[in-house]
N, C-alpha and C positions, 0 to 999 in steps of 0.2 A: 830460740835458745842458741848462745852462743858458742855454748859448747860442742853442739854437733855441727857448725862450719870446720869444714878439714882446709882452710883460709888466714893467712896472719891479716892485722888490721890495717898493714899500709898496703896489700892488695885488695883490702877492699873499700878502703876509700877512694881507691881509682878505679875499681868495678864500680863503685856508685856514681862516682862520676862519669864515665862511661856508657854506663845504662842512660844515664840521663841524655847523655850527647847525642847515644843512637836515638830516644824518642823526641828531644827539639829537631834531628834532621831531616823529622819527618815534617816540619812545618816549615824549617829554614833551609833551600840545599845545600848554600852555600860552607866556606869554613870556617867550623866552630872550634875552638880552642879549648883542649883541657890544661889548665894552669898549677900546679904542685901548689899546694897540699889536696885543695877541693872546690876550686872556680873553673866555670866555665866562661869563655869569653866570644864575643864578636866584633869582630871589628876592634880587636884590643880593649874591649870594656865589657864588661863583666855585667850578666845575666843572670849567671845560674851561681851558689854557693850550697856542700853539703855539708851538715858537721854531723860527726859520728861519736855519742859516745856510749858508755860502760854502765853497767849496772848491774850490778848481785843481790840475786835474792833471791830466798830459798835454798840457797846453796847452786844457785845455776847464774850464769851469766848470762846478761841478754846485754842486745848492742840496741841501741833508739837511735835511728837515721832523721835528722831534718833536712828538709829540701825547699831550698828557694829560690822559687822562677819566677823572674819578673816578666811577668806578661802583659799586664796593660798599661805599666810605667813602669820608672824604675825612681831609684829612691836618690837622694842627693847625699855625697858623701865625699867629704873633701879631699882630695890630693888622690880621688878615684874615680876613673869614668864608668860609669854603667848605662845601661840600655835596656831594652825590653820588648820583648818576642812581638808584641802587635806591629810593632813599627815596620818591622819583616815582612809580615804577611798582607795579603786583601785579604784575609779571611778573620771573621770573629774568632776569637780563643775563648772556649770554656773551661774554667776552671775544674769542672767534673768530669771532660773528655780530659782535663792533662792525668788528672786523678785516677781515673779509671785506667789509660795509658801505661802509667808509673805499675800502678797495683798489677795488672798482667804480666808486665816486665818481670819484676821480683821474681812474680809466684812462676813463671816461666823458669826463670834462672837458678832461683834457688831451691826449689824441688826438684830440680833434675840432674844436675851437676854437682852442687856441695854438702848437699844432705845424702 
């Protein structure tokens, strides 16, 4: 619910982006890029994108966060470079270690400080 964040929403789409940087720097050491409004970048090409948006219902507002990590490619998109997190590491990426990763994060974050 987004009404109990004590949060405006252009601090939290760079907490979301944020959150995300601190869990890719745990696979990539190097420096990762947050880009205004909600990409993340290496090497100048982009990796990570979040979009946040709104929704009312019931009389409550909730906010639906997407996140997209390119981890085992990345997509083609013209007059933009992107890249993706395997090419960084030796190590396999699972999708359900990034998933479970993320999930901790949040419920870390946002149980303790903004509710």
């Amino acid at each position: 619910n987004l009404d109990r964040l004590n949060i405006s929403m252009e601090k939290l789409t760079k907490l979301n982006c944020l959150l995300i940087k601190r869990l890719l720097s745990t696979y990539y050491k190097k420096q990762i890029i947050y880009k205004k409004p909600n990409d993340l970048l290496i090497d100048k090409k982009k990796i990570c994108g979040i979009l946040q948006e709104t929704l009312n219902k019931f009389n409550k507002k909730y906010i639906i966060v997407g996140i997209g990590i390119n981890l085992i490619k990345s997509p083609d998109i013209k007059n933009y470079s992107t890249t993706y997190l395997g090419r960084f590491t030796n190590k396999s990426i699972r999708k359900s270690f990034i998933y479970n990763d993320i999930k901790k994060s949040y419920e870390k974050k946002f149980t303790t400080k903004y509710i």
